[in-house]
C-alpha positions, -999 to 999 in steps of 0.1 A, spaced: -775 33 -62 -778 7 -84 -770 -5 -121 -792 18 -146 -788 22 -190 -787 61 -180 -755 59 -155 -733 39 -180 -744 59 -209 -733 94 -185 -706 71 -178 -696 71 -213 -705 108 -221 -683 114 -194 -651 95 -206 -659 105 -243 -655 145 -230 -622 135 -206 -605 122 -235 -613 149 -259 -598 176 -226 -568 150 -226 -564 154 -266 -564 187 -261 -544 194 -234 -514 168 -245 -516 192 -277 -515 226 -262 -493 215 -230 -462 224 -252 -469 266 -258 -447 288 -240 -449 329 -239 -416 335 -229 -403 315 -207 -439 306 -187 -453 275 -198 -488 289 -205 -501 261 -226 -491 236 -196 -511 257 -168 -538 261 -190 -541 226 -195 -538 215 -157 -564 244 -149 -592 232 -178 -586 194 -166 -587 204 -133 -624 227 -137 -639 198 -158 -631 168 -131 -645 193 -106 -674 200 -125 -685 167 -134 -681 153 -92 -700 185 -81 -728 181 -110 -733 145 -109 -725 135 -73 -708 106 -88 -671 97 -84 -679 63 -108 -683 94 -140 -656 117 -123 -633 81 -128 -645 76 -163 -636 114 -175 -602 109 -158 -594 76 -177 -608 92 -210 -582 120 -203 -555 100 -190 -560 74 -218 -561 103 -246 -529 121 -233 -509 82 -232 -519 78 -266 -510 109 -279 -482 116 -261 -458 87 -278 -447 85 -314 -477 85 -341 -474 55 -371 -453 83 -398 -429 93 -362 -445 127 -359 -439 134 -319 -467 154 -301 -447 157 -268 -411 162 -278 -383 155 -258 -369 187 -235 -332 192 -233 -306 178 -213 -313 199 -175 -346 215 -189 -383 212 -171 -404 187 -199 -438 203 -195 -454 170 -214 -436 142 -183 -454 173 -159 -486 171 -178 -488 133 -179 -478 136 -139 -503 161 -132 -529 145 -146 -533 115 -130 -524 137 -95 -550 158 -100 -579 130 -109 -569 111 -77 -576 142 -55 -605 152 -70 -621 117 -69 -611 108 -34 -621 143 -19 -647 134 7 -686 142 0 -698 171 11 -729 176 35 -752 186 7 -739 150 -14 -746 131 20 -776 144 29 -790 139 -6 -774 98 -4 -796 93 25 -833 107 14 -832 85 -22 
């Protein structure tokens, strides 16, 4: 597989939609109902579908890297201090479980697995007859 206009422009498509799921998940990792940090599995789960989607639809673990960097990239921006000091990720208490330093754990965990899972049959035998 070789350079082509079409795999770098995926390849930006790709990182484009990964930061947009890191935006949003840095945003919603926060919501609790009760005590069960909802917003903080949803987040993992939607990350974790869309990096799964994109290596099973495209074969390609080159656009599975470039949507984890857009959503890695997107939750280290947003996760710090914005220019007027507003925090997105505030700080937990003292002894308390900080669902935002789990999300921006998770994150890169979960892109790392997904992008080093081995190829299946179907991805293999498909390499061979292009």
């Amino acid at each position: 597989m070789g350079f082509s206009w079409t795999r770098l422009g995926a390849w930006l498509v790709a990182f484009v939609i990964g930061a947009f799921y890191g935006v949003a998940g840095t945003v919603a990792q926060g919501f609790r109902l009760g005590w069960f940090p909802l917003g903080l599995v949803l987040a993992v789960v939607g990350v974790t579908a869309l990096l799964v989607a994109v290596r099973l639809l495209t074969g390609d673990r080159w656009a599975t890297l470039a949507t984890a960097l857009g959503a890695m990239i997107a939750t280290l921006v947003f996760s710090g201090a914005g220019p007027g000091g507003s925090v997105v990720v505030p700080q937990a208490a003292d002894g308390a479980i900080n669902p935002g330093v789990l999300w921006t754990i998770l994150v890169p965990l979960v892109s790392a697995i997904v992008i080093a899972w081995p190829q299946t049959r179907a991805d293999a035998a498909s390499d061979r007859t292009v």
